[in-house]
C-alpha positions as a Markdown table, in Angstrom:
| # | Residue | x | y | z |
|---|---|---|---|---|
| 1 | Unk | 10.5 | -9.8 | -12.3 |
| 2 | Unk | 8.0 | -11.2 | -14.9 |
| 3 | Unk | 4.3 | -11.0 | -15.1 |
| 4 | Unk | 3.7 | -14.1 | -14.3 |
| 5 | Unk | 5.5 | -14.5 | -11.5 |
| 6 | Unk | 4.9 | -11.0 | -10.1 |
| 7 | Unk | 0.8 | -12.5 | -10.4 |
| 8 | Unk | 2.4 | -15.4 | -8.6 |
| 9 | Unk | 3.5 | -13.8 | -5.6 |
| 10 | Unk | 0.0 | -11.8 | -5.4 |
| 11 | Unk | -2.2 | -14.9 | -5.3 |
| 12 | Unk | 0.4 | -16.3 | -2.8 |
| 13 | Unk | -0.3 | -12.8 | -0.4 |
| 14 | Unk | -4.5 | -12.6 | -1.4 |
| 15 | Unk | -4.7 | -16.9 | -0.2 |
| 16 | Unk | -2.6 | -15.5 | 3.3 |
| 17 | Unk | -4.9 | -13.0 | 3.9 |
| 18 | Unk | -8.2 | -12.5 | 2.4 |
| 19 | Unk | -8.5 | -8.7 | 3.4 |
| 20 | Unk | -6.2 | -7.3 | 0.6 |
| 21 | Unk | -9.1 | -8.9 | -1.6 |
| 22 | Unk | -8.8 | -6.3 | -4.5 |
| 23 | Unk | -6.7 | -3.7 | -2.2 |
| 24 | Unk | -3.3 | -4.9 | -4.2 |
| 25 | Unk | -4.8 | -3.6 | -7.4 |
| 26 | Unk | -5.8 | -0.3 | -6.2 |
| 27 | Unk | -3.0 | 0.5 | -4.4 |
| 28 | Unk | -0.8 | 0.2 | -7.8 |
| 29 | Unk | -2.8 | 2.3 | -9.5 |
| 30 | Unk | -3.1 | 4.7 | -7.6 |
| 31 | Unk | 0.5 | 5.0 | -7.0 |
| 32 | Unk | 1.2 | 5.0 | -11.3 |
| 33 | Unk | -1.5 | 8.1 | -11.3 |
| 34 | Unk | 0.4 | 9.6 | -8.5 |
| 35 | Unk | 3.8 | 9.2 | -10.2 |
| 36 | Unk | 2.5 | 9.9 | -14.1 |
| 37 | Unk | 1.3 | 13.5 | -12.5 |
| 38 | Unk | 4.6 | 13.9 | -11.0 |
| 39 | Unk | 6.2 | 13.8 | -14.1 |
| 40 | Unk | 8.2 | 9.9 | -13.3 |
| 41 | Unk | 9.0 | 7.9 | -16.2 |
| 42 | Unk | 8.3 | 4.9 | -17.3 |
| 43 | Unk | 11.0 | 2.9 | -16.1 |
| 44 | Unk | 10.3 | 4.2 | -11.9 |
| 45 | Unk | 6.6 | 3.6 | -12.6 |
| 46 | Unk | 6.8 | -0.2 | -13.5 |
| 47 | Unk | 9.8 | -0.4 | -10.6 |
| 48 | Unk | 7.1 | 1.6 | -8.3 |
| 49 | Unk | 4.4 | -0.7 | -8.8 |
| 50 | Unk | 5.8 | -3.8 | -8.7 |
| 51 | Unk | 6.9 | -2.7 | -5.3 |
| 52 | Unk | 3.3 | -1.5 | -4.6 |
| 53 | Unk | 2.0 | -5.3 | -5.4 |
| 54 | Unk | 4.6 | -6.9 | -3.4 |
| 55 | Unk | 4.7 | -4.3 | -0.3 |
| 56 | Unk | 2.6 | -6.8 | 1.6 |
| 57 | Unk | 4.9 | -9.6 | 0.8 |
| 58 | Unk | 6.1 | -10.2 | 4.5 |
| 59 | Unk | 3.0 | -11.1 | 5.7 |
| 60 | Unk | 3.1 | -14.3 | 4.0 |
| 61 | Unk | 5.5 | -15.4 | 7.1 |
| 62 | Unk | 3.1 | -14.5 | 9.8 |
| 63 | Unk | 1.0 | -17.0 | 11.3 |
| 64 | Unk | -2.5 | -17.1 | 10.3 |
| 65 | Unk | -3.8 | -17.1 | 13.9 |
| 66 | Unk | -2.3 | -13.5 | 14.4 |
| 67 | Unk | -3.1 | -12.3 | 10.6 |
| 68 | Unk | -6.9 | -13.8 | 10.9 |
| 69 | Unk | -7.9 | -13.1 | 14.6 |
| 70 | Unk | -11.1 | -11.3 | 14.3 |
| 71 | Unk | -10.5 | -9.6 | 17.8 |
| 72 | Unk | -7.6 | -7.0 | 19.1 |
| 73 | Unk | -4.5 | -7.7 | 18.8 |
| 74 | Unk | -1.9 | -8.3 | 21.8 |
| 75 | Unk | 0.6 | -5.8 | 21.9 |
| 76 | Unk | 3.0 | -8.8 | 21.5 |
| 77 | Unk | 0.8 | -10.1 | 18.5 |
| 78 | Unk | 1.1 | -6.6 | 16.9 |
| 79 | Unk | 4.7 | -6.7 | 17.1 |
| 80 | Unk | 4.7 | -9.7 | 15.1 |
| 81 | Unk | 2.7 | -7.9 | 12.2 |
| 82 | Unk | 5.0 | -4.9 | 12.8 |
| 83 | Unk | 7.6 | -7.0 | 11.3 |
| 84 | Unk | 6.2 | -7.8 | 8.0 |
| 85 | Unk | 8.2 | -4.9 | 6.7 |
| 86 | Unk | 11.1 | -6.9 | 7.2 |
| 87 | Unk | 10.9 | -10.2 | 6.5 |
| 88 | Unk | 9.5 | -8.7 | 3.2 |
| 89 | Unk | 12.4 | -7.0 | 2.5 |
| 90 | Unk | 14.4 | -10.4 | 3.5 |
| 91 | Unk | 12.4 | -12.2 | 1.0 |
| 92 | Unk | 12.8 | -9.9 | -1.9 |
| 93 | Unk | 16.8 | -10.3 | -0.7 |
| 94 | Unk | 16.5 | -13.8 | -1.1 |
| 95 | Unk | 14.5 | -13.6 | -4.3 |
| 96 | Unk | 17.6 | -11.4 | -6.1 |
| 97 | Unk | 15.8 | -8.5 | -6.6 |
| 98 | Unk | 18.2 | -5.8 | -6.8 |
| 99 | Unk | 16.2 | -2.5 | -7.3 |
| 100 | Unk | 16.1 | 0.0 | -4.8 |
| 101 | Unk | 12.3 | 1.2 | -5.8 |
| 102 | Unk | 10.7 | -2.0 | -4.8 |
| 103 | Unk | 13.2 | -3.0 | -1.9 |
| 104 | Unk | 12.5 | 0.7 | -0.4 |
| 105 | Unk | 8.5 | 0.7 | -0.9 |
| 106 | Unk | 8.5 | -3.0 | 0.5 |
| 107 | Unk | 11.3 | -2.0 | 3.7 |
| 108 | Unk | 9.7 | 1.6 | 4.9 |
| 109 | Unk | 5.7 | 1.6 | 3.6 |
| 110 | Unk | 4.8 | 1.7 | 7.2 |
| 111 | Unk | 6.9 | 4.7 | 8.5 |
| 112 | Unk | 5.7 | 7.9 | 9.3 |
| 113 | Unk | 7.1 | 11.6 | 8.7 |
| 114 | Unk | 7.2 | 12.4 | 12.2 |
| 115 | Unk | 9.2 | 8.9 | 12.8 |
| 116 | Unk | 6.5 | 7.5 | 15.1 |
| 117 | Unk | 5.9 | 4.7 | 12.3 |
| 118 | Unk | 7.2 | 1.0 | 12.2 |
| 119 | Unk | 9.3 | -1.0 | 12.2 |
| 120 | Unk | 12.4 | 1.8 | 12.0 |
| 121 | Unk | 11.1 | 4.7 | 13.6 |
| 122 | Unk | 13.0 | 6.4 | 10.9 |
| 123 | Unk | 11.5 | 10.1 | 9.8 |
| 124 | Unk | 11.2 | 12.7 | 7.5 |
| 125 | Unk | 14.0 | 12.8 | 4.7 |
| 126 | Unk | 15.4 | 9.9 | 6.2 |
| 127 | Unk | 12.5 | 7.4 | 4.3 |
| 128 | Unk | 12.5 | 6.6 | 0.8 |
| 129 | Unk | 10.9 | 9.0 | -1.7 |
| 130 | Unk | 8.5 | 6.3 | -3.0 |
| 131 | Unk | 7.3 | 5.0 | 0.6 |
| 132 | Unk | 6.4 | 8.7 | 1.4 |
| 133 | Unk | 4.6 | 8.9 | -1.3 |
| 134 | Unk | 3.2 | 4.9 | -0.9 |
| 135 | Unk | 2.3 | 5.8 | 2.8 |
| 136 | Unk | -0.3 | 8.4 | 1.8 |
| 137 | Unk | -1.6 | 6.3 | -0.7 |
| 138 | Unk | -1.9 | 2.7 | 1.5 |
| 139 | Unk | -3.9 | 5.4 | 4.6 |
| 140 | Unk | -6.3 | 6.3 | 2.0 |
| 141 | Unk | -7.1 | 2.8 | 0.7 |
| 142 | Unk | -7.5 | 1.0 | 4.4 |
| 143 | Unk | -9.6 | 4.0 | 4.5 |
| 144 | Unk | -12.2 | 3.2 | 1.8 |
| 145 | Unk | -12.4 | -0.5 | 1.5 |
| 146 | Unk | -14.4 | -3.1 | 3.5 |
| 147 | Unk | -13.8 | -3.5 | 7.0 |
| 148 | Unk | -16.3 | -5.7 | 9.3 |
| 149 | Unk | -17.1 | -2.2 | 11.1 |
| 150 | Unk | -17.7 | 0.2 | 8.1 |
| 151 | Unk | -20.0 | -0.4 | 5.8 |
| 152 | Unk | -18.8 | 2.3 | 3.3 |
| 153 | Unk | -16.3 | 1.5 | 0.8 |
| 154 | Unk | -15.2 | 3.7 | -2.1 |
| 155 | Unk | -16.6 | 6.8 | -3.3 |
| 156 | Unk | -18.8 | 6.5 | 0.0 |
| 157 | Unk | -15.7 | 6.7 | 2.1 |
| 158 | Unk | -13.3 | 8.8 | 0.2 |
| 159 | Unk | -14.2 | 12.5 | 1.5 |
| 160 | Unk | -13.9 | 11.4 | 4.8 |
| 161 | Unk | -10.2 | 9.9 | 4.0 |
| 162 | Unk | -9.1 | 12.6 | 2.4 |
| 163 | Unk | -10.2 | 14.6 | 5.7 |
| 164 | Unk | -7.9 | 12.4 | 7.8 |
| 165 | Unk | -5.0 | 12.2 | 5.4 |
| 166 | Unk | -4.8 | 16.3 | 5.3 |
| 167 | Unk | -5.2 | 16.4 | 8.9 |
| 168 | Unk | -1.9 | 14.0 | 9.3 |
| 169 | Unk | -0.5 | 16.1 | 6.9 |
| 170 | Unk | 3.3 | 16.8 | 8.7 |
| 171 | Unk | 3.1 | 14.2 | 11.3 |
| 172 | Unk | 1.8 | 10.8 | 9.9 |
| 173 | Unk | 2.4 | 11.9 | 5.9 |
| 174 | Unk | 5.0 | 13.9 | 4.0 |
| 175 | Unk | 3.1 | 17.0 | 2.9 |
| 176 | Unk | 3.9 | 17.6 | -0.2 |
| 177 | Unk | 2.7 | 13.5 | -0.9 |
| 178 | Unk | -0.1 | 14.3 | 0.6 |
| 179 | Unk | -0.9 | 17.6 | -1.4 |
| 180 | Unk | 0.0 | 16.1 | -4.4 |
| 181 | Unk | -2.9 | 13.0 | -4.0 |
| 182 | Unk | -5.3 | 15.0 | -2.6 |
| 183 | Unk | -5.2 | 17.7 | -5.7 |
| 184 | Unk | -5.6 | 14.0 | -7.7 |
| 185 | Unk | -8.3 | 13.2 | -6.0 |
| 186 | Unk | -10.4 | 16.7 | -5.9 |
| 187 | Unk | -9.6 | 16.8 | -9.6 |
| 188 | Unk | -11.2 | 13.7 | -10.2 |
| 189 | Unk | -8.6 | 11.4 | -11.5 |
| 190 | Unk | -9.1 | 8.7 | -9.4 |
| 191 | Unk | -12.7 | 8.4 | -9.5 |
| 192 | Unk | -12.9 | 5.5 | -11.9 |
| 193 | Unk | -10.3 | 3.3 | -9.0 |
| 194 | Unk | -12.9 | 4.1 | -6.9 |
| 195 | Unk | -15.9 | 2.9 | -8.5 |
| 196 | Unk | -14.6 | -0.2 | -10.4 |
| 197 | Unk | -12.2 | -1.6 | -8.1 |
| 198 | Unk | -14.0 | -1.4 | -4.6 |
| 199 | Unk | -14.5 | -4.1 | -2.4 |
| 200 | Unk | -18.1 | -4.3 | -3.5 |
| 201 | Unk | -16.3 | -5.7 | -6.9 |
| 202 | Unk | -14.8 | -9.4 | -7.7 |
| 203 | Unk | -11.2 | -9.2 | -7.6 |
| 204 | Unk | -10.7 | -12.1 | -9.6 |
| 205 | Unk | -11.3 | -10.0 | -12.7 |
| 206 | Unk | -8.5 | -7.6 | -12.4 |
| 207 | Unk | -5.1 | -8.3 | -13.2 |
| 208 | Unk | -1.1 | -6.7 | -13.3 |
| 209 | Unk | -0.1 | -7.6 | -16.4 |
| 210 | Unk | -0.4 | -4.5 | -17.8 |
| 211 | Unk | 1.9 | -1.7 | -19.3 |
């Protein structure tokens, strides 16, 4: 996929729902400082986080009155955003991509290593290296950007995420993904994510076409 349209496909998701704001960006690189620790080359990394940019993808099929509503969601109305997973995956189908990375990041980012995750209810081995890793990494960024009721975003919000990412630790995360971003995070290496992409920055000034 090229730059450009990779960016494409990104406005497309930001215009559908305002939330991700800058949450696109962070999310990829947190999951290239995740996989340059872990030794990955270069070819998984820009596979990886394309698929991190596009995980959202699927949501650009639900209807804005579910995606937008300020108040709770239905349990039928959750359903509906359960499926982004899949019509995602459908979409990348019908776009021709090919590679297992992003096909697997944008199918199973919502599972959960006890299996109580969605849409599959798969578990453990059986999802996808990268969306174990991807899972740990999405918790932790809902976790410290802007949400109408919590006023902390960032490096405000981050101790407390880590907290709640090693207590699900064996249930909701694979634990060695979950070690392996929370020894990034003590150790300071995503400190400068946290500080220049929060939500308290403009998104408009960050961009994926980069190496």
């Amino acid at each position: 996929m090229t730059p450009d349209k990779l960016e494409e496909l990104v406005r497309a998701i930001e215009v559908k729902d305002r939330s991700t704001a800058a949450h696109t960006y962070r999310v990829v690189l947190y999951l290239r400082a995740l996989l340059e620790e872990s030794g990955a080359d270069q070819e998984t990394i820009r596979l990886a986080t394309q698929g991190a940019a596009l995980h959202d993808i699927g949501k650009l099929d639900i209807p804005d009155g579910i995606l937008q509503k300020p108040d709770r969601l239905t349990a039928d109305e959750f359903e509906v955003i359960q499926q982004h997973a899949v019509t995602g995956y459908a979409r990348m189908i019908d776009m021709d991509v090919e590679e297992e990375i992003i096909l697997d990041l944008v199918r199973y980012h919502h599972e959960r290593w006890d299996g109580e995750g969605y849409p599959f209810r798969v578990k453990a081995d059986e999802i996808p290296v990268i969306a174990r890793q991807f899972a740990v990494i999405d918790t932790f960024d809902a976790l410290t950007s802007f949400r109408p009721y919590r006023e902390q975003v960032g490096p405000e919000a981050a101790e407390q995420a880590i907290i709640e990412i090693k207590n699900g630790s064996g249930t909701h995360f694979w634990p060695e993904a979950a070690e392996a971003f929370i020894d990034l995070y003590r150790r300071g290496n995503l400190d400068y994510i946290l500080e220049h992409f929060n939500d308290a920055k403009a998104p408009d000034r960050f961009s994926l076409n980069h190496d």
